[in-house]
DOLO-294080 format. One record per residue (C-alpha): x, y, z; chain. Coordinates in Angstrom, 2 decimals. Layout:
BEGIN
X	Y	Z	chain
X	Y	Z	A
...
//
This chain:
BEGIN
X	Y	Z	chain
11.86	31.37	240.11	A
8.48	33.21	240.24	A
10.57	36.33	240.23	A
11.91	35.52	236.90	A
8.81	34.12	235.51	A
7.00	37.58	236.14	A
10.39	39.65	234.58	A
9.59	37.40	231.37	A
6.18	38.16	231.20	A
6.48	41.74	232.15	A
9.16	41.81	229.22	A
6.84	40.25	226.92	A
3.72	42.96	227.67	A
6.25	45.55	226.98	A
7.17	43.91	223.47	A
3.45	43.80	222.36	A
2.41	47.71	223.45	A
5.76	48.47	221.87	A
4.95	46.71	218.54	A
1.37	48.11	218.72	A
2.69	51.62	218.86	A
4.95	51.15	216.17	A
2.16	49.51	213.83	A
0.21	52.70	214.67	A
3.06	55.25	214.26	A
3.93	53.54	210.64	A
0.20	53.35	209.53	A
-2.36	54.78	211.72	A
-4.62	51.68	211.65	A
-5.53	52.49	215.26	A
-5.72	55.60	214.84	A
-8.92	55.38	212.67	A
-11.14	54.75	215.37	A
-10.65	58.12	216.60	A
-9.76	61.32	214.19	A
-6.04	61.85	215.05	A
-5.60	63.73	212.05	A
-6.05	67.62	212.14	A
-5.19	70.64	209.88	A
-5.62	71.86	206.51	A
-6.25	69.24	203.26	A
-5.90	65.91	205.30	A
-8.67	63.45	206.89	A
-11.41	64.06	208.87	A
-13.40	60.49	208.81	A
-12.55	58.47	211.95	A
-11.61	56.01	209.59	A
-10.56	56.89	206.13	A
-7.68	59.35	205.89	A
-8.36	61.68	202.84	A
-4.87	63.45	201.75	A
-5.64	66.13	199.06	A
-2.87	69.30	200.18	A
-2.25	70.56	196.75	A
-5.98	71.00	196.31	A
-7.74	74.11	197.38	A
-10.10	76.76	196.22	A
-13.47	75.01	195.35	A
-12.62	72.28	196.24	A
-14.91	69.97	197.98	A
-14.29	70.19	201.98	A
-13.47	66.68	202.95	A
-12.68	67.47	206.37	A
-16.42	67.85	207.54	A
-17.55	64.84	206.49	A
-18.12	61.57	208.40	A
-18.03	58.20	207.14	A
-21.04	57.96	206.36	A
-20.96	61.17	203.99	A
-18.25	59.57	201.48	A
-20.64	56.98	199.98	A
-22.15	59.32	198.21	A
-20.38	62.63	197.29	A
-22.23	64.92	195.50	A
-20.79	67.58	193.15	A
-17.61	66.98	194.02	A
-15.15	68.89	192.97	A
-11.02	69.49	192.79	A
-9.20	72.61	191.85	A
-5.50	73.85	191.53	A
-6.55	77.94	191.24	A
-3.87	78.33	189.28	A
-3.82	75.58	186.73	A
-7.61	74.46	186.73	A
-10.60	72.00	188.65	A
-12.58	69.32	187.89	A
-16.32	68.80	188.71	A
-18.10	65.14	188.81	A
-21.06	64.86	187.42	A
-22.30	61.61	189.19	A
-21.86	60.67	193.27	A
-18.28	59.40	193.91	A
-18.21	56.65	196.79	A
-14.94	57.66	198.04	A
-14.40	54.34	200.45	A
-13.66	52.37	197.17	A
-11.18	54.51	196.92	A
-9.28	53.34	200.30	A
-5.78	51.58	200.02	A
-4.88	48.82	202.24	A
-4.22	51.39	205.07	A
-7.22	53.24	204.41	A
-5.80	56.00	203.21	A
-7.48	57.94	200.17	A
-4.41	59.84	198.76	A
-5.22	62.18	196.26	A
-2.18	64.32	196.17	A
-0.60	60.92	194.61	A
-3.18	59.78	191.91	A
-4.49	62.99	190.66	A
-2.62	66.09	189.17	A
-4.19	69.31	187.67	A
-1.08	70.98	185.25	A
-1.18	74.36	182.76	A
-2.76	72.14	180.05	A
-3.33	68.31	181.48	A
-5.37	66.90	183.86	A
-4.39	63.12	185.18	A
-6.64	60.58	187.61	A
-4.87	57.55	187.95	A
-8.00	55.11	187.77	A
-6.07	51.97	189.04	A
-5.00	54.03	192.51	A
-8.60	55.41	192.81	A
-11.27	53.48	190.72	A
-14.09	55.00	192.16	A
-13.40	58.38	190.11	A
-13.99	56.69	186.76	A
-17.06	59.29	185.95	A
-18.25	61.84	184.44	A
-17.05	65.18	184.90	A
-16.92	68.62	183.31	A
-12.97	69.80	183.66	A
-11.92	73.26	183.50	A
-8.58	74.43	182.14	A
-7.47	77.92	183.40	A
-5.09	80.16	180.03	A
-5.22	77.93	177.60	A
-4.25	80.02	174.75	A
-4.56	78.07	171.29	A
-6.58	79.54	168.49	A
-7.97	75.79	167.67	A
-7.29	73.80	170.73	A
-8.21	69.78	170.87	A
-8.34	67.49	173.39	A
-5.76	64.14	173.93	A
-6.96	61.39	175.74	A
-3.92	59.53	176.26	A
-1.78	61.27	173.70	A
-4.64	60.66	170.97	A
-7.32	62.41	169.67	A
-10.62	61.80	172.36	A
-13.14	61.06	170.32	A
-16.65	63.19	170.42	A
-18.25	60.11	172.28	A
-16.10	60.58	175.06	A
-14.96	64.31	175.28	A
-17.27	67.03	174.27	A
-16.56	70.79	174.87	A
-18.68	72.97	176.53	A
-17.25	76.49	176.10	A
-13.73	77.95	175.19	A
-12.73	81.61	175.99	A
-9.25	82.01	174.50	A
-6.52	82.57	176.95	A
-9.11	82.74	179.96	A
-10.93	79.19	180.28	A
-10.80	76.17	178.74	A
-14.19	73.82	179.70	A
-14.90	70.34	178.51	A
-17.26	66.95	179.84	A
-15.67	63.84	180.02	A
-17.58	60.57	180.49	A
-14.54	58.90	182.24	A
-10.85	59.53	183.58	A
-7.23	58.76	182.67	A
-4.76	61.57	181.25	A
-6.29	64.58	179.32	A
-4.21	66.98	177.38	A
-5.35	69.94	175.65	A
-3.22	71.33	172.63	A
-3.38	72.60	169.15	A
-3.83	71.16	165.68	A
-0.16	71.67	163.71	A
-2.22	73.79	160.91	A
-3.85	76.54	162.79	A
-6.02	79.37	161.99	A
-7.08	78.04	158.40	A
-9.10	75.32	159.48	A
-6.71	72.08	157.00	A
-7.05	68.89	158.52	A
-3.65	67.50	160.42	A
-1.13	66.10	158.27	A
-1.70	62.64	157.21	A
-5.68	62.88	157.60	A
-5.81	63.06	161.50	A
-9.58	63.82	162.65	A
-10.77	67.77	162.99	A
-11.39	69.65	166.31	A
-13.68	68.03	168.67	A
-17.30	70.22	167.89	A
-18.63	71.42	170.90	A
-21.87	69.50	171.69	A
-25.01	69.42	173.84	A
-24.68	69.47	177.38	A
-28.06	68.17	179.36	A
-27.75	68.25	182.74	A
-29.88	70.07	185.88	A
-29.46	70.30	189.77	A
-32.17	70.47	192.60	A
-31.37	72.39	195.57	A
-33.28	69.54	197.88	A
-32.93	65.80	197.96	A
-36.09	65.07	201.03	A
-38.95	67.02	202.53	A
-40.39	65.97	205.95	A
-43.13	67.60	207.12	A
-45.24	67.72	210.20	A
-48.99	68.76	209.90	A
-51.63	68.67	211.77	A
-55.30	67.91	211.21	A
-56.57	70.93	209.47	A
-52.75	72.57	208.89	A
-50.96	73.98	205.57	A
-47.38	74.42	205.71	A
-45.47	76.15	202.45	A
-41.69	75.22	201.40	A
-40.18	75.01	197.84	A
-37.08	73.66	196.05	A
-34.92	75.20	193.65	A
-34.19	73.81	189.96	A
-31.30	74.85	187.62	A
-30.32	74.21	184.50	A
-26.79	73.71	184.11	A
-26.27	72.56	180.47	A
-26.06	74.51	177.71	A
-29.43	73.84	175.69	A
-32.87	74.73	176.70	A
-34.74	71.64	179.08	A
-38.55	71.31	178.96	A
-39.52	70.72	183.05	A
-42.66	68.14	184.34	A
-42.75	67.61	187.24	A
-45.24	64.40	188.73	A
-46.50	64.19	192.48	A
-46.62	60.95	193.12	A
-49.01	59.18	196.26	A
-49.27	62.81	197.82	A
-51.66	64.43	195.33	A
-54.63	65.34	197.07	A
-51.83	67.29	199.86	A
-49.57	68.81	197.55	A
-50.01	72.24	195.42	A
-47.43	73.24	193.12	A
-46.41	76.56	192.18	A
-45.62	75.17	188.38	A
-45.24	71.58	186.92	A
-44.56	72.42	183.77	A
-41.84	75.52	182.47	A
-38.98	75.62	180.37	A
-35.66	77.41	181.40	A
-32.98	78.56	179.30	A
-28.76	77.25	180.43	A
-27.62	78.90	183.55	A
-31.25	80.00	184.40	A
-33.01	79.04	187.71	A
-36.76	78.80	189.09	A
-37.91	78.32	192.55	A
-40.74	75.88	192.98	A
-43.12	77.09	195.73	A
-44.95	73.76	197.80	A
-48.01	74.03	199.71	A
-48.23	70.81	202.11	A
-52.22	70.46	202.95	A
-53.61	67.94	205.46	A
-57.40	68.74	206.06	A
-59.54	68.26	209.58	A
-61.00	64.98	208.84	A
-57.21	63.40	207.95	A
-56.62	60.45	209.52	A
-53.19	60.56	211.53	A
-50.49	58.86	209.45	A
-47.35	58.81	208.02	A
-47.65	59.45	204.38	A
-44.95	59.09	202.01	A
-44.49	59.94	198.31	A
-41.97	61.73	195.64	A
-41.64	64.48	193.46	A
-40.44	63.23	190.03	A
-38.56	65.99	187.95	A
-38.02	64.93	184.49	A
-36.21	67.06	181.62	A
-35.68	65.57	178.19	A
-34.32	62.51	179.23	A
-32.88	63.30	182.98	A
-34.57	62.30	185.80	A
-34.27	63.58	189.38	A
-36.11	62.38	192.42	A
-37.41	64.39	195.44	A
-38.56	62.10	198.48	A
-41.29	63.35	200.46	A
-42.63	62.32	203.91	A
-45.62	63.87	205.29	A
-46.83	63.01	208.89	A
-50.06	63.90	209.86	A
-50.96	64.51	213.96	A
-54.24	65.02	215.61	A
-54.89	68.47	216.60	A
-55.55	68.06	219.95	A
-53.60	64.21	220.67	A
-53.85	62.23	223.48	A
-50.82	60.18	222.77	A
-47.71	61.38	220.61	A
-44.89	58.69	218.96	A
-41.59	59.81	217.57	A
-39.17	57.32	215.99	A
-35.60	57.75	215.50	A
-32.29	56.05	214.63	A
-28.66	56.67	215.24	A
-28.73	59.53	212.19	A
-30.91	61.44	210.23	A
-30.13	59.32	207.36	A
-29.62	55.67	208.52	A
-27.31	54.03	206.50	A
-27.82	49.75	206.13	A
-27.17	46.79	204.32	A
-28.76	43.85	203.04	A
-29.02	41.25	205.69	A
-28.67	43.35	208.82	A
-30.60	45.02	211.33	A
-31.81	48.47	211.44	A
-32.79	49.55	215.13	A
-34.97	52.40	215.97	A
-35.97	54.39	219.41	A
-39.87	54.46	219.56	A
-40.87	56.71	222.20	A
-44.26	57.00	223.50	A
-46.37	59.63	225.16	A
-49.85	59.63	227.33	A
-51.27	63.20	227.38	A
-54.54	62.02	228.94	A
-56.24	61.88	231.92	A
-56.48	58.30	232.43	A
-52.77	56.21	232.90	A
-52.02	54.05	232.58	A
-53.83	52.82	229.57	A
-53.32	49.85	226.95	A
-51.87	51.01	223.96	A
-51.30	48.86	220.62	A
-47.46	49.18	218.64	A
-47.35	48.70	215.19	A
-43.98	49.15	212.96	A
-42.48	48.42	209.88	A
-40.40	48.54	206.72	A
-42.21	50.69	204.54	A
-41.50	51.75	200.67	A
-42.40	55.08	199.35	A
-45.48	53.58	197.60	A
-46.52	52.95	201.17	A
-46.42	49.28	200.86	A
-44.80	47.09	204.66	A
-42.58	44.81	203.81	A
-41.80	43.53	206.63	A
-43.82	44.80	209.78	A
-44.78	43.41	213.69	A
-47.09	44.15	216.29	A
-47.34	44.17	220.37	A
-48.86	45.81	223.36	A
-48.10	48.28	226.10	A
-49.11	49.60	229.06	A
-48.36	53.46	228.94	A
-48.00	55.76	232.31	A
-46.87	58.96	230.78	A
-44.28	57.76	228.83	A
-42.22	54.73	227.68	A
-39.28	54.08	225.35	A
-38.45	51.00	223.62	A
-36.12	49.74	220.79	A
-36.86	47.73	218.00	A
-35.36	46.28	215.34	A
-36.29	45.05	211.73	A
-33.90	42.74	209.75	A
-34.04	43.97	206.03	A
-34.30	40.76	203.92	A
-31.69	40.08	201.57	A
-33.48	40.15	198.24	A
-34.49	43.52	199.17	A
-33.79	45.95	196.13	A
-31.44	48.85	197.32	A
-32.81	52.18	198.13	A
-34.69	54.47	200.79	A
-37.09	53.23	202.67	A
-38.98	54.61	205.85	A
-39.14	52.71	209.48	A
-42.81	53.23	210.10	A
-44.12	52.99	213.23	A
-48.06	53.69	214.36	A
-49.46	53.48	218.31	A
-53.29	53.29	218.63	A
-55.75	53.26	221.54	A
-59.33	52.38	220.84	A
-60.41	54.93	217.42	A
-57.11	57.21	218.02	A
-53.70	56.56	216.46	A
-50.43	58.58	215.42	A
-48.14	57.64	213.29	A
-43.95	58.76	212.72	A
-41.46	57.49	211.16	A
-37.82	57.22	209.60	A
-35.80	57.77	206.79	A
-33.21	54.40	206.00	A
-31.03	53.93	202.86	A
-30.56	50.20	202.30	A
-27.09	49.17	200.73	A
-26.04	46.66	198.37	A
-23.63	44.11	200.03	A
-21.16	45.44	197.27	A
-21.08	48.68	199.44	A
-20.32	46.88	203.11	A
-18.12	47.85	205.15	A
-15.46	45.49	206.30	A
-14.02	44.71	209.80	A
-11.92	48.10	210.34	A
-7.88	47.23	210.98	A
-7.76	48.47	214.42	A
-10.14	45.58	215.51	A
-7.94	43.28	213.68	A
-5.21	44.13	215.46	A
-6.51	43.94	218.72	A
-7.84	40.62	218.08	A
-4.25	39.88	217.19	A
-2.91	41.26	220.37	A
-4.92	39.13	222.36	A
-4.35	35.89	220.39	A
-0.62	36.98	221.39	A
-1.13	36.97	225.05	A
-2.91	34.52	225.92	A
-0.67	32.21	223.55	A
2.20	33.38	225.22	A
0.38	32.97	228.79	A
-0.52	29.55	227.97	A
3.51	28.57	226.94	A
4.89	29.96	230.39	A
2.24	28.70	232.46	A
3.36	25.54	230.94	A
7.27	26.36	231.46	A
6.60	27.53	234.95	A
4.86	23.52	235.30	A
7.76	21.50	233.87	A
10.68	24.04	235.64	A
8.60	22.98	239.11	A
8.72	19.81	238.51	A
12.55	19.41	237.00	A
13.47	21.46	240.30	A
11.58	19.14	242.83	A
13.59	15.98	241.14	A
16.99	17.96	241.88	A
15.75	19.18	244.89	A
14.72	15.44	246.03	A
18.27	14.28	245.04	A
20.08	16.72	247.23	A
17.97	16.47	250.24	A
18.97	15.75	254.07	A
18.71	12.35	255.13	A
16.53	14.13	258.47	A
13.99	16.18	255.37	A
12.09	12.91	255.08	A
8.70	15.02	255.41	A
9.63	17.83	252.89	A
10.66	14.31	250.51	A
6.79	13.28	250.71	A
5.67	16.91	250.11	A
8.04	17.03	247.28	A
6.62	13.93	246.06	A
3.37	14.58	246.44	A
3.23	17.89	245.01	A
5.36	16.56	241.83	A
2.80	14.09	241.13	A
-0.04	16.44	241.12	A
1.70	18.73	238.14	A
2.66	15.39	236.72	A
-0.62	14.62	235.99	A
-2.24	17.96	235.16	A
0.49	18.29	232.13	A
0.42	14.63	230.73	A
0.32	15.06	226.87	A
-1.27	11.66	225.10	A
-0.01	13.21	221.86	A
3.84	12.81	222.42	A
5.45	9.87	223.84	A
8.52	11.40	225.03	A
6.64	13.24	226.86	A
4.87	10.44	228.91	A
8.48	8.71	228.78	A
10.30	11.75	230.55	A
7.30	11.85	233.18	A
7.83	7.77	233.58	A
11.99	8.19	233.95	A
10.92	11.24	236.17	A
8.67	9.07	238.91	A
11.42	5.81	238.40	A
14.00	8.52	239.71	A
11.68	10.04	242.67	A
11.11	6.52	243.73	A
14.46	5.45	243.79	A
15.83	8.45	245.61	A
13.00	8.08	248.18	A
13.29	4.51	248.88	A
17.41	5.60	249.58	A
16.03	8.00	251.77	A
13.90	6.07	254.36	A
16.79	3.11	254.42	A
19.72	6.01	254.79	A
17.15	7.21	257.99	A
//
């Protein structure tokens, strides 16, 4: 009997590993913990698969990214050589984008044709933005553009250049299905039969890039380190530059802060980071606002300043360089701590927080330690919930008597809109193990009532000279008996009642038989 009961079980393990295999071979849920895809044009994040074959060229290389990296897309772009690319002109979160098997399939939803373009919107939402599209020989002598087989209106599509034959470029402030064609009157400029609307006028294009989204730089006490950034304008009318230094004034130089540039032209913004020999050690954070017309772009800027000769050191650091989080959780940090000096150990006071860029702590805590030469601990900071998205630094600061140093890290906090949910895989297994140990729990409790079923048979049939194996029999029955009563169902408690009447009666016809 305990042979069979293992062959069922053993039958039933088998089942589940099958059926998990087959889940993963048909979806490749399990799969995303791990990258299992390889090879040209398909996934790379351990747990979105990104299909995009029949893209190439420019277009944006999907398979070196992480996770992480598809929240925010920048510049990215899509291209068919032969028929044309698009170019987005705002960050494309491309986990909204996920289907139920998180699987981001943009051979399916998006086509690039001689003269169309198509995004289908409801199969990938999160690509309903702005872009600048470019269509590869379009030959028509006054082309317009169709937004879903009707004229686009000038709000919505506005062209940017046409070279007849050779390219074809326009900005859209949104997706769906893009044509470009002709009017039926060409060449003399007459308005389409039936008083349609005239070409779409090509109209101003404001837009600019920076080369550099952080600076973090590392001074010490009497120090001047030079970097720069790189602006260019990528519209197609002239942009007047200003550009603000905000809380890091009295360290910062600028090259320029004010210029013009012409479209398509470039200048490189030389930065000279200053911290003089008086500084006090810190961690000093601040921005470099860029405005153009009406654009606005936002350098962050964290300058840490060290002692020249220290006798402790600090460095802070989390999982990545760029600490991704989300409203309500925890954000955990390494703080490691050095002694240089002579005396050790010595007392040493551990300050950290949440700090904004204006420098304000938002949330901070403070403890003590006794330092030998070195010591690491973690630390964490719950970010509050009414905290308003963005970057944000874990500060940290260790001090001994009149000397401290400072470091810190760069965090982007996430709107709850952005969170990620419980990935499949774990679903699964926590499915799999529901499975088990239900179907543990059912044989354990057929393995209970066969015993006892057997022991009434086996009390019927035995020798009148067994009377000792009849009152082990017995006794062992009764003991299961009562481990598997079940106050719930009566016919249970009536079987186990019929069951002891018989076991009685057959042992009473024992003793008189002996």
């Amino acid at each position: 009997m305990r042979e069979r009961n293992k062959t069922a079980l053993l039958i039933v393990l088998v089942f589940i590993v099958f059926l998990v295999l087959v889940l993963e071979s048909e979806t490749g849920l399990i799969g995303k913990a791990s990258s299992i895809f390889t090879g040209s044009n398909v996934m790379v994040s351990p747990e979105i698969i990104v299909i995009y074959t029949k893209f190439s060229g420019n277009t944006t290389d999907f398979s070196s990214m992480n996770f992480t990296d598809m929240f925010d897309i920048y510049d990215m772009i899509l291209q068919i050589p032969t028929y044309g690319e698009m170019e987005f002109s705002e960050t494309v979160n491309l986990t909204k984008c996920r289907d139920e098997e998180w699987v981001v399939n943009l051979n399916e939803h998006m086509s690039i044709t001689t003269n169309s373009i198509t995004i289908n919107t409801t199969g990938l939402p999160c690509m309903n933005k702005s872009a600048t599209i470019s269509l590869y020989q379009i030959n028509f002598s006054n082309p317009r553009i169709l937004r879903n087989g009707e004229t686009c209106p000038a709000a919505v599509c506005t062209i940017v250049s046409y070279e007849r034959g050779v390219l074809f470029v326009f900005n859209v402030t949104g997706f769906t299905i893009y044509t470009v064609t002709t009017y039926s009157v060409e060449e003399t400029g007459a308005p389409p039969p039936g008083g349609g609307i005239g070409p779409v006028v090509p109209g101003p294009v404001y837009n600019f890039t920076v080369d550099k989204k952080f600076f973090k730089v590392f001074l010490k006490q009497g120090e001047t380190l030079l970097d720069s950034f790189k602006i260019n304008n990528t519209g197609t009318e002239i942009l007047r530059f200003s550009i603000d230094v905000s809380n890091l004034k009295r360290y910062v130089v600028l090259s320029e802060d004010l210029f013009y540039l012409e479209p398509g032209e470039s200048k490189t913004i030389s930065v000279a980071f200053t911290a003089s020999e008086y500084e006090q050690p810190d961690v000093y954070p601040g921005r470099f606002i860029i405005d153009a017309d009406s654009l606005r772009k936002i350098i962050l800027v964290v300058m840490e300043v060290r002692e020249r000769r220290p006798l402790f050191d600090i460095l802070v650091s989390t999982k990545e360089i760029l600490q991704r989080v989300y409203l309500g959780e925890e954000i955990e940090a390494d703080i490691l701590m050095y002694n240089f000096g002579d005396l050790k150990p010595v007392d040493v006071s551990l300050y950290y927080s949440l700090r904004d860029f204006d420098g304000n702590d938002i949330l901070y805590a403070e403890e003590s330690f006794a330092v030998q030469e070195q010591k690491e601990v973690k630390r964490k900071i719950k970010i509050p919930e009414d905290l308003e998205p963005g970057y944000y630094l874990f500060y940290s600061r260790l001090t001994y008597g009149n000397e401290s140093v400072s470091s810190s890290a760069i965090i982007l906090v996430q709107g709850r809109e952005e969170r990620f949910y419980l990935e499949p895989w774990m679903i699964i297994g926590i499915l799999v193990i529901i499975i088990i140990v239900i179907l543990a729990s059912f044989f354990i409790q057929v393995r209970k009532y066969r015993r006892i079923w057997s022991a009434t048979v086996l009390g019927k049939r035995a020798h009148p000279g067994k009377k000792h194996e009849l009152k082990g029999i017995k006794k062992e029955v009764g003991r299961e008996a009562i481990k598997i009563k079940v106050k719930q169902k009566p016919e249970w408690k009536e079987f186990e009642r019929k069951l002891f009447r018989d076991i009685e009666k057959e042992t009473k016809k024992r003793k008189k038989s002996v």
